[in-house]
N, C-alpha and C positions, 0 to 999 in steps of 0.2 A: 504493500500500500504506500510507503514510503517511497519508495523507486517509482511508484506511479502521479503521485503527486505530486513530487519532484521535477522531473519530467517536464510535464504539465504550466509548469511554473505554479503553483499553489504550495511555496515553500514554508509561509505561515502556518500554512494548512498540516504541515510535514512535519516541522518542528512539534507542533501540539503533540502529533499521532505519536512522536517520540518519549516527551515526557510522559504522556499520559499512560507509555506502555506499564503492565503488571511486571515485564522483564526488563532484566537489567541490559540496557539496547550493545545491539553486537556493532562490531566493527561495520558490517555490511551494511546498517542503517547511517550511519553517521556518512559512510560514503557514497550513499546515494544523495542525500540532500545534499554533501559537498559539490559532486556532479550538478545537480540542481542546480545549487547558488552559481557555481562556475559558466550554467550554460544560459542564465537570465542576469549574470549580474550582481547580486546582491551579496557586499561584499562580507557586511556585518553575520549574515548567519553565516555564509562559509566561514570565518575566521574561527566561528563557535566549533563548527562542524569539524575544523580542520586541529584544533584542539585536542578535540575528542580523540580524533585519528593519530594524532604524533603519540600519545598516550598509550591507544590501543597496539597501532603498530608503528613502533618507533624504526622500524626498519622498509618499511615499504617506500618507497621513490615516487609514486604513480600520485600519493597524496599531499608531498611536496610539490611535485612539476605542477599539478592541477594551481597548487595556492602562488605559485611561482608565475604561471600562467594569465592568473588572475589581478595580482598586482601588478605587473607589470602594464597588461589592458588599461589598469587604472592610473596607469604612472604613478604608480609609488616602487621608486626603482631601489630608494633603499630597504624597503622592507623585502625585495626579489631577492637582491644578493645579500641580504643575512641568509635566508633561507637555501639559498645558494649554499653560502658557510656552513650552516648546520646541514647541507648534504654530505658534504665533503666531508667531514669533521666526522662522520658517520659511515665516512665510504661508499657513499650508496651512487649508484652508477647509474645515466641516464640511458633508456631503451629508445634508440634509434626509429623513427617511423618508416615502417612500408607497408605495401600494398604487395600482393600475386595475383594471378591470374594463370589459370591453366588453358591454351589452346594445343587441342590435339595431346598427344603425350609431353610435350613440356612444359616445365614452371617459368613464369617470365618475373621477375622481384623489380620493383620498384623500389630504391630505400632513401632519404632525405639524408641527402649529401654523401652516398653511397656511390658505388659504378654507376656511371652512365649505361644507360641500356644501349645496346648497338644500334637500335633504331629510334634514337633519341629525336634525331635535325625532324626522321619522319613524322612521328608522334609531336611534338610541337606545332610541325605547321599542320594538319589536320584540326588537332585540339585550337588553336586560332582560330581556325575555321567553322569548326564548328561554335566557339565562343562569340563570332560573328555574326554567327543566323541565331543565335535564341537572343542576342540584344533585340535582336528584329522582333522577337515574340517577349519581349517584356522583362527579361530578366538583365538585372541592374549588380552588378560585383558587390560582393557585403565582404570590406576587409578591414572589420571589428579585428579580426583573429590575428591581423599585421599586427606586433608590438612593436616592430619598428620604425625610428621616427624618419623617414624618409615620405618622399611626397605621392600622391595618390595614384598617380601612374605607376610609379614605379612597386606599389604593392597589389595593385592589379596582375602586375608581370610575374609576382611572386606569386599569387594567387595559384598562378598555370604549374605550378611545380609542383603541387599537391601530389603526394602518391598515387590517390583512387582517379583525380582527376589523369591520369598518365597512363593508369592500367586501363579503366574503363576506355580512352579513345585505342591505345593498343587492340582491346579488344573489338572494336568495331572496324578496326583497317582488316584486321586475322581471320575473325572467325566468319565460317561461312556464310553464306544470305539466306540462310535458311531460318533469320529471323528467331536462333535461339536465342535464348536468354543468356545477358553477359554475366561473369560471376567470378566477385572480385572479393579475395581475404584480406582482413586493414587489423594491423594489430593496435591502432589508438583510436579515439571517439572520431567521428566525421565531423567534420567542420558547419557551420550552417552553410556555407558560399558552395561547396561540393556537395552539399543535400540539394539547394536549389538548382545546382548545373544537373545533376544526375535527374532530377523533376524534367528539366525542359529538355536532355538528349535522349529521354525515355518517350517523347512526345514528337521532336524533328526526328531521330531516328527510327521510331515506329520498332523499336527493342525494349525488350524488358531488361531491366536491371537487377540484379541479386545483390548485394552487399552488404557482408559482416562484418561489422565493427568489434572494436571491444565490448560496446553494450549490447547489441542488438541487430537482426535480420530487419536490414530496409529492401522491402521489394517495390520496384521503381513503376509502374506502369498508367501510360497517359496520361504522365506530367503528376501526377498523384503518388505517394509514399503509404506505404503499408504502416507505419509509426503514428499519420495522424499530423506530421510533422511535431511532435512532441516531443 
């Protein structure tokens, strides 16, 4: 219930279900509301939330980078790198983002700031491409997710380098026209900017989308998401 309210944006609503539980709340409640707070914003109960978690598990990373994540969005950059320091200080090691994709019998890995894939130059100018015809159907770059201060162009261009955004058009150059569904594995949360791209190539491309995050199965069809957008 937590994880679903969260979600949702009804973190008020989240917090209560917590106190009010008869149990003494586990780690997995605390970090869904963190998720929550991290994915609408609010900084004050994730700082509670993220509390709870350094406490619970003083070793986990994922609840760091989350609060790491979220200060920095907020430019509070010195409250980022304390937390930085206390990664360090703790040894704890950050997990590299990617994406796969299976066509045919091989694995294709996307990784942020990993090998280039071989058909990189091809995958770019396609993915442009198609970037070009869903502006035409309404979709607008959401790069909340840039924490870097650089100007808006230029975090549009970073936008394009997202993992799922890389494997998903890979998968539309490769797999055949036989109009199967593309199906892409992401080992960190999806971004809102590649939820809304995946909506609108699931709608010009006339394909379905499959895509597993770390939280959850988004199936993509006619510009619609299986999530609810939630």
């Amino acid at each position: 219930m937590v994880d679903l309210l969260a979600r949702c944006g009804y973190l008020d609503e989240a917090m209560d279900f917590i106190k009010k539980s008869p149990f003494k709340p586990a780690a997995s409640l605390w970090g869904a509301l963190l998720t929550g707070c991290t994915v609408h914003g609010n900084l004050a109960l994730a700082e509670v939330a993220a509390r709870k978690l350094f406490k619970l598990e003083p070793y986990n990373s994922a609840n760091y980078l989350q609060m790491v994540s979220l200060y920095e969005h907020e430019q509070m950059f010195d409250e980022a790198e304390s937390l930085k320091y206390a990664m360090k200080a703790r040894t704890l090691n950050t997990r590299p983002g990617w994406s796969w994709i299976q066509i045919e019998q091989s694995i294709h890995v996307f990784e942020v700031d990993g090998k280039p894939h071989p058909d990189t130059a091809e995958i770019y100018e396609e993915l442009v491409r198609l970037v070009f015809q869903i502006r035409k159907a309404g979709y607008v770059p959401d790069t909340s997710c840039i924490v870097y201060d650089v100007p808006e162009e230029e975090k549009e261009k970073l936008l394009l380098s997202h993992t799922e955004k890389l494997a998903i058009t890979y998968g539309l150059i490769h797999s055949d026209a036989s109009k199967v569904p593309i199906r892409v594995i992401k080992n960190t949360r999806m971004c809102n900017d590649c939820h809304e791209v995946a909506k609108h190539i699931s709608t010009l491309c006339e394909r379905q989308i499959i895509l597993r995050d770390a939280d959850r199965f988004h199936h993509f069809v006619d510009g619609k998401c299986s999530c609810n957008d939630c």
